[in-house]
Each structure stands twice: as C-alpha cells, then as structure tokens.
LOVEX-928907 format. One record per residue (C-alpha): residue in three letters; x, y, z. Coordinates in steps of 0.25 Angstrom, whole numbers, padded with zeros to 4 digits, always signed. Layout:
BEGIN
ALAXYZ/...
# end
This chain:
BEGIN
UNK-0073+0074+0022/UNK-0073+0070+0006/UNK-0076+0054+0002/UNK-0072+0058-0011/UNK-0060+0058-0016/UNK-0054+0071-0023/UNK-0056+0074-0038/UNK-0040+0072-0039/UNK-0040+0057-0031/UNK-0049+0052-0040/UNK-0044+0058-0054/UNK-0030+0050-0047/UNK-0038+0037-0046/UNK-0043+0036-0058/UNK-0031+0040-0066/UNK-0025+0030-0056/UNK-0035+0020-0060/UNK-0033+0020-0075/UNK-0018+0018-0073/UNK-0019+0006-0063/UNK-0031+0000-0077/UNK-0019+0003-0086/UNK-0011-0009-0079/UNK-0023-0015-0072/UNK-0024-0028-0063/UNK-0020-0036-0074/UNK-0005-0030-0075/UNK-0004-0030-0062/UNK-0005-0044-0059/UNK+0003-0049-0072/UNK+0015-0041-0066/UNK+0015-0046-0053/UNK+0013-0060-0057/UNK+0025-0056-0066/UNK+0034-0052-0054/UNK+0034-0040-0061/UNK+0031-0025-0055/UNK+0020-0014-0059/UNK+0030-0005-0063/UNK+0024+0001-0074/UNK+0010+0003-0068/UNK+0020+0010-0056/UNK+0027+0019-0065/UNK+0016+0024-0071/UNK+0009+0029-0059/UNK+0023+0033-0053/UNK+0024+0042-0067/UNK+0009+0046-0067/UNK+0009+0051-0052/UNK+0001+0041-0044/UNK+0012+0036-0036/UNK+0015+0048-0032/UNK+0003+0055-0027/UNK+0006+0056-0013/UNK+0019+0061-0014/UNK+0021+0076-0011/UNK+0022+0085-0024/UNK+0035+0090-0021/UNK+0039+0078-0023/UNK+0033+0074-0037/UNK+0020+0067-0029/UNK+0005+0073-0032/UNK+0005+0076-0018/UNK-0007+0069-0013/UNK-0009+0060+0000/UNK-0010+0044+0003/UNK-0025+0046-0003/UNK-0020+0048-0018/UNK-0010+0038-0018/UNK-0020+0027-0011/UNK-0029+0031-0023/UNK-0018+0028-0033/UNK-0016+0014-0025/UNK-0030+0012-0025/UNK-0032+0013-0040/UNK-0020+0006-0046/UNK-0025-0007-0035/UNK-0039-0006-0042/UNK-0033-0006-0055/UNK-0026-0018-0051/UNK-0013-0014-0048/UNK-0011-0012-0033/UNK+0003-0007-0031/UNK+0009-0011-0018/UNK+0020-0003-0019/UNK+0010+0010-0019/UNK+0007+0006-0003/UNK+0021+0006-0002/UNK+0030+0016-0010/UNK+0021+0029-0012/UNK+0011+0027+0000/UNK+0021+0023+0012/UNK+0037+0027+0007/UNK+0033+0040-0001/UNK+0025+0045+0011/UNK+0035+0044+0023/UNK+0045+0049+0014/UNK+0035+0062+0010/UNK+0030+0064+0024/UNK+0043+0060+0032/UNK+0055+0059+0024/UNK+0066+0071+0022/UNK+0066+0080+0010/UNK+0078+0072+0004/UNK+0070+0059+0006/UNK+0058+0065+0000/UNK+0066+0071-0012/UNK+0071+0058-0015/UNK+0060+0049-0012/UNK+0047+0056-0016/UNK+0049+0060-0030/UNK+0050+0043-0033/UNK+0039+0040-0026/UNK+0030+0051-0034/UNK+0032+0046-0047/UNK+0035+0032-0044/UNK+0048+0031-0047/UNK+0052+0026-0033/UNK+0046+0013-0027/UNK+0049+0013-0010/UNK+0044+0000-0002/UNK+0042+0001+0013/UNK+0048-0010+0022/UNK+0041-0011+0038/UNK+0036-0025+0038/UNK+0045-0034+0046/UNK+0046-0051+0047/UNK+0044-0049+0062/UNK+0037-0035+0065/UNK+0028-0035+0054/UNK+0024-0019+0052/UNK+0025-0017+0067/UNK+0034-0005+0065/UNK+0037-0007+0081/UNK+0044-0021+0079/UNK+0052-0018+0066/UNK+0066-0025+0067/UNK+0072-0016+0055/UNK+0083-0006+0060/UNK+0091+0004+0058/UNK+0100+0013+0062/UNK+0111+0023+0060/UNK+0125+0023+0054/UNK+0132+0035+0053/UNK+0124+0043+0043/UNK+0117+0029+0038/UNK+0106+0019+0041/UNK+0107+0004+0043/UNK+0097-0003+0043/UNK+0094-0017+0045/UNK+0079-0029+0045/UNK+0070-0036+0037/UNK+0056-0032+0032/UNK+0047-0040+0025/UNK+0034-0040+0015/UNK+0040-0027+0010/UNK+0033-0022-0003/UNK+0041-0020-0017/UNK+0055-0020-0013/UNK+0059-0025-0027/UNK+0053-0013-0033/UNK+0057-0001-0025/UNK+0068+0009-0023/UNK+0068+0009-0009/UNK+0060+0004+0005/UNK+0057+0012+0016/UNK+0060+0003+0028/UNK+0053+0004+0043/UNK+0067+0003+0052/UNK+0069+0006+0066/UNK+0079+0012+0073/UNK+0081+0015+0087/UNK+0070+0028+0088/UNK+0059+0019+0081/UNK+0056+0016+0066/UNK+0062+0024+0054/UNK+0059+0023+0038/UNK+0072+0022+0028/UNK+0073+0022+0013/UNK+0081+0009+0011/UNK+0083+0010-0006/UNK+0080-0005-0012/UNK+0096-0006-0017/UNK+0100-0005-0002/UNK+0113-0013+0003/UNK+0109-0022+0012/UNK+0095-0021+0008/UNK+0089-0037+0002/UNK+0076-0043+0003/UNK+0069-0055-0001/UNK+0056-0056-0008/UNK+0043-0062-0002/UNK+0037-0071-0009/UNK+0023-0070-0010/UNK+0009-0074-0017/UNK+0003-0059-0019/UNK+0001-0055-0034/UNK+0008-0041-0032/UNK+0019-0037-0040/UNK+0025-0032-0025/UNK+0034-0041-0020/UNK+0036-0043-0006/UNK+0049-0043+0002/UNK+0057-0045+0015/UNK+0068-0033+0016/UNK+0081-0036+0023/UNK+0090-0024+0027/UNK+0104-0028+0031/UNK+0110-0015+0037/UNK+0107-0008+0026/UNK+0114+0006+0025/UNK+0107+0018+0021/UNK+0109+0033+0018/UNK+0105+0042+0030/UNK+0092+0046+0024/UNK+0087+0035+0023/UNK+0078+0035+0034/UNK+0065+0043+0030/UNK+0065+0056+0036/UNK+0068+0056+0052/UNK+0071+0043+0059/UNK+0062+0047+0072/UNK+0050+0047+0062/UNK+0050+0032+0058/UNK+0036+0027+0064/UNK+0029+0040+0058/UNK+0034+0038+0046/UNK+0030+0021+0047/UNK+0015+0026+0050/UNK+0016+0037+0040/UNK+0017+0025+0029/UNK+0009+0016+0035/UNK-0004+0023+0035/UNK-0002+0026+0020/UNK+0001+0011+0017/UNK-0012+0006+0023/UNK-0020+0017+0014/UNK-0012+0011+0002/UNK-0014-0002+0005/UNK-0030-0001+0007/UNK-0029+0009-0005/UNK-0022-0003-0014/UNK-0032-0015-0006/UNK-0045-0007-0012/UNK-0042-0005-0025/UNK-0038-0020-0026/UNK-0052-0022-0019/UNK-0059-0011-0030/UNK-0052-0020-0042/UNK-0057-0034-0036/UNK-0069-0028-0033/UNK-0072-0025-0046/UNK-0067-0036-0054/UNK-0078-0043-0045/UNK-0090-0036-0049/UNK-0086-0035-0064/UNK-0086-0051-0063/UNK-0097-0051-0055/UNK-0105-0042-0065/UNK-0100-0049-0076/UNK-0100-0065-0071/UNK-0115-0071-0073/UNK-0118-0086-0069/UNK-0131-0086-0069/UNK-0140-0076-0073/UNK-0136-0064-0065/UNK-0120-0058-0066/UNK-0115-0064-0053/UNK-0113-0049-0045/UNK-0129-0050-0046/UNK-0128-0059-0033/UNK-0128-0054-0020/UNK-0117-0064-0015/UNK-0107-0058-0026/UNK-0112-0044-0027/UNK-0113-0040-0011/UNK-0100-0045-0007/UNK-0094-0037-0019/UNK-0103-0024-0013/UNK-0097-0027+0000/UNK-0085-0025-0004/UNK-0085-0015-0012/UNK-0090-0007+0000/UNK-0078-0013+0008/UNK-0070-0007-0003/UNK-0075+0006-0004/UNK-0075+0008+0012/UNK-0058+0003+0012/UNK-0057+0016+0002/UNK-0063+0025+0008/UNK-0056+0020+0022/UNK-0044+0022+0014/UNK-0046+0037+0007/UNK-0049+0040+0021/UNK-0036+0034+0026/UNK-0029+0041+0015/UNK-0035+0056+0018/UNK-0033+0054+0033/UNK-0018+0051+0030/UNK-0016+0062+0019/UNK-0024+0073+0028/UNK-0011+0069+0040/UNK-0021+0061+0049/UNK-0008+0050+0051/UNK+0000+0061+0059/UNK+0002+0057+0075/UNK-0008+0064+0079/UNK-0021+0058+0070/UNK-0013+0046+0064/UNK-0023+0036+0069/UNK-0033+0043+0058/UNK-0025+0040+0045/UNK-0018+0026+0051/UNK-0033+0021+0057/UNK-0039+0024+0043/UNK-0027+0018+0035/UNK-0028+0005+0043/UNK-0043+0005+0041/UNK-0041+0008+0026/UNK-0032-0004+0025/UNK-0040-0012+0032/UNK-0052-0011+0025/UNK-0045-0010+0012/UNK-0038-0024+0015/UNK-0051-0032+0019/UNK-0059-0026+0007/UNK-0048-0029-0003/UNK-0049-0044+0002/UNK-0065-0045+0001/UNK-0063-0038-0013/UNK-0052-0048-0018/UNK-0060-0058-0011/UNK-0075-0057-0015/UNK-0070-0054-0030/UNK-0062-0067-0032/UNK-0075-0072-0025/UNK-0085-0066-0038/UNK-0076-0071-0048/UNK-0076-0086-0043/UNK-0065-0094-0048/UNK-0063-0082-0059/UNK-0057-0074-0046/UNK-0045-0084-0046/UNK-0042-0082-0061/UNK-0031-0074-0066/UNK-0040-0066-0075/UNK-0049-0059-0065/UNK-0036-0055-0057/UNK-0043-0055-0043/UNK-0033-0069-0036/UNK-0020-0059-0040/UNK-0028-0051-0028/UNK-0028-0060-0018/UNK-0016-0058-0011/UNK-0015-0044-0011/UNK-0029-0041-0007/UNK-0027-0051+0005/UNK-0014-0043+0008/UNK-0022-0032+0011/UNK-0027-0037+0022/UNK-0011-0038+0028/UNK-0003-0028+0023/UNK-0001-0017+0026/UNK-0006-0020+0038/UNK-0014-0032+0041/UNK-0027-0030+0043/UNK-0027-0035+0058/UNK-0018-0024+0064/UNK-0027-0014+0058/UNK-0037-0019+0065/UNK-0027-0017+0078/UNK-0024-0002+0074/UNK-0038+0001+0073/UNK-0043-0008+0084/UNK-0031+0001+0095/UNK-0032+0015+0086/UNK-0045+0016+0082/UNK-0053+0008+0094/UNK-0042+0009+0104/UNK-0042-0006+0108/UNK-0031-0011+0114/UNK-0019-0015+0107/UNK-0020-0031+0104/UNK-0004-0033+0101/
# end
C-alpha cells in the first residue's frame, strides 16, 4: 500500500491549482454576490480536461477513477472556487450513466460530461422523506412505450444551470434513476431562497406527469437502488474532497495573518493559544484527506460491489465526516485569528461560513453517519 499519490495525480493537481489561482476566491465570491454563475472558470476546465477525468476514454474522459476527479475538486475549493455542481454532475450523473447506463445512453451522455459541455443535477431529496430512498413519494410508471412521472423534490442543486437531472423515482419493483431534460413539459420548480454565498442556487423541483422517451430511465429499471448507492458513495468522496480544500484555504489565510499580525512585540501566531489550535487542525485536515484518498481508491479498485460494499461506503461516510467537522474548525478558528478582520470582506473568510457549516449537513448530515457506522461498522442495533 502507497501513501503517495502517483506522479500523474499530482502533475493533475498542480496544473489544477494554477487554474483555480487564475480566478481565485476573489472571483468567486463577486459572481456569486452578483447572482452570476462560474461559467467561465467551468469551461475552461471542461476544455482543458478536468471535468472530465473520470469518464471513460472511449468516451473523450482521461479515464481515471473518483480519486482524480476529488483531486480536481480538492484543488479548485483550495483555490477558492469550490464548485458544487462537480459533487453533482461529473461525480454522481456521469458515473451511474458510465457504470449502469445503455450504450446509447452513454454515447449520448458521456462525451458532455468529459469536456464539460453538459451540466446534469441529481434530485433524491424529498419534503417528507428527506434522502431515505425507502420513503421517497416520486413515481413513475409506464405508458405504452413512455414514462410518467409525477412528485416534488426539494434542496436540489443547479437546476438553473443544467441540461438535465437525474431524478431517484420509484415504481412498483423499487427505485429507478431517469433523465428528466431541464425543458421538460410539465417540469417547474421554484427557487429556495437562501443565505449561502455560493453561486448554486437551490431548488424545489415539481414533476407534474411529466412524459418522457422510453430511454429515459438509466439503463435497467430492476437496478435503481444499486445505481442510487453507485452515486452516493462518490458524492460523499466529493463533498469531503470540496470541505478540505475550503479548510486548506482558510487554514492558510490564517497563518499568513498570524505571521504577519504583530500587537505586541512577537507576530501573534507566536502564542500558543493561536498557534496550537491552528496545528490542531491542520492535522484534522490532513487526517480527513487521507481518509478521503483512501475512500477514493477503495471505490475505484470496485470495493463498493455487494459483496465488499461496506468497505468503499464505510470509508466514504467517514471521509465525509471528518472532512465536515475539520472544514468547520478551520472556518472557525480562522475567523477567530483574524478578530474583527475575519468578518471583513477583504479577508474573504465570513463568505465561508455557510457553506463550511453545510458540510456538516449535506450530503448527509453528520448524525446518520455516525448511525451507518455505529450499525455497520460496530454492529449496534439500529436506533430508528
């Protein structure tokens, strides 16, 4: 077993990292003060390759794993531009249409996701259901050679932005993922309105039998609930992958102010009270990484199948767990070192707030993964 990362990983994150310091934080939080989208700093990625990463070669991608496309994450968020939409489109979409999806679907799919072209959201969340994919309300069902499909999902990512959403349904055999394109009849939805500084906006999606084309449903229909946990595990390596590189950058603004600040006669990062919580963390930080790589490498190497899938999904929980909670402290103790500076617009670390306390939510709040580990990993009984 390696703890370092291959020679090609990280040529990928530093020619990542100089892209992402080419638009920086300062770009991203003007355009999402504006109301305005990261489209260029997306398009160039998309055209450059990194989008793409993990999309099979025959299909335009570089043809790596989940590992490669967290690194991209990883770096744009430590740049200062954490895309949301990457946790979403490339990570979760592009892979249950690789691994699952009919070689029509990925002919027509896969090539948009590699390059960037194509933005896809993912809708499972519900009013009343939350992400329990065993109470989800949205249905559908066949009509001759057509779908119908019919519910509501909520604090669903991007909508305005995107070609298409791959919607969790269920129909009478369990759960099935379909391609429901933006311009939809019948498709509406409403925008949440919120106090995150992202330029992702958040939405409750309302599907009032909405017809669609036989192959809309993502390869076959008696697959659903492995397809659902097919994109769930890469979701949580994502999301801890996006939460540590925002915890890098406020990390860092942090000890360049506390290096630089001086009160008295000593920089302030000279005492104790500033300087160990700041090593705390950056351990903490370091320790959600490497929990994260190794969630990403026990997913590539197919350690998420039935018969080992309490490996990759234990680990991908833990990763996002620890990533949440570390992203927090970092957010946190650095608003702390800057003192009433930390609440200025000039050091950028308040635009943080919201999202790094989001990590600790979504995509799954922190408390059910300390249910999945406490029933799959102790074996405890089930508390709910």
């Amino acid at each position: 077993m390696s703890f370092v990362e291959s020679d090609e990983r990280i040529a990928l994150r530093k020619a990542v990292s100089e892209l992402g310091a080419k638009y920086g934080n300062e770009y991203f939080v003007a355009k999402a003060k504006a109301g305005e989208k990261t489209t260029e700093l997306w398009e160039e990625a998309g055209k450059l390759g990194y989008l793409g990463v993990a999309v099979p070669e025959e299909y335009g991608g570089g043809g790596g794993g989940i590992g490669d496309l967290a690194a991209v994450c990883e770096e744009l968020a430590a740049a200062g531009c954490p895309l949301l939409l990457m946790v979403v489109s490339p990570a979760i979409c592009a892979t249950v249409i690789a691994r699952f999806g009919t070689e029509e679907q990925k002919s027509k799919w896969l090539p948009g996701f590699a390059d960037g072209t194509l933005k896809m959201a993912f809708a499972i969340t519900e009013p009343d259901a939350g992400s329990n994919s065993h109470r989800l309300k949205t249905h559908v069902r066949r009509d001759g050679d057509e779908w119908i499909l019919k519910g509501t999902k909520t604090f669903i990512s991007g909508i305005d932005e995107v070609d298409a959403v791959l919607v969790v349904a269920i129909q009478k055999t369990g759960p099935v993922l379909v391609v429901v394109p933006t311009n939809a009849e019948g498709f509406t939805w409403h925008q949440i309105e919120m106090d995150l500084v992202a330029p992702e906006k958040q939405f409750t999606l309302f599907f009032d039998d909405v017809r669609l084309p036989s192959d809309a449903v993502v390869g076959s229909p008696d697959q659903g609930l492995l397809q659902v946990f097919a994109g769930l595990n890469p979701e949580r390596i994502m999301g801890a992958s996006m939460a540590t590189g925002s915890a890098r950058l406020a990390i860092s603004k942090a000890v360049t102010y506390a290096r630089q600040r001086q009160v008295w006669d000593n920089p302030i990062g000279s005492h104790q009270g500033l300087a160990h919580p700041l090593a705390k963390i950056h351990i903490e930080i370091e320790l959600a990484r490497l929990m994260t790589q190794k969630a990403a490498a026990l997913y590539d190497s197919g350690r998420d199948k039935p018969v080992s899938e309490k490996e990759a999904g234990e680990a991908a929980n833990m990763a996002k767990y620890a990533a949440g909670e570390a992203v927090a402290a970092a957010v946190d103790q650095a608003i702390q070192t800057h003192g009433g500076n930390g609440l200025t617009s000039e050091f950028g670390l308040a635009s943080m707030l919201g999202m790094s306390r989001l990590s600790r939510i979504a995509p799954v709040s922190r408390e059910m993964v300390l249910n999945f580990v406490a029933q799959n990993s102790l074996k405890l009984p089930r508390s709910y």
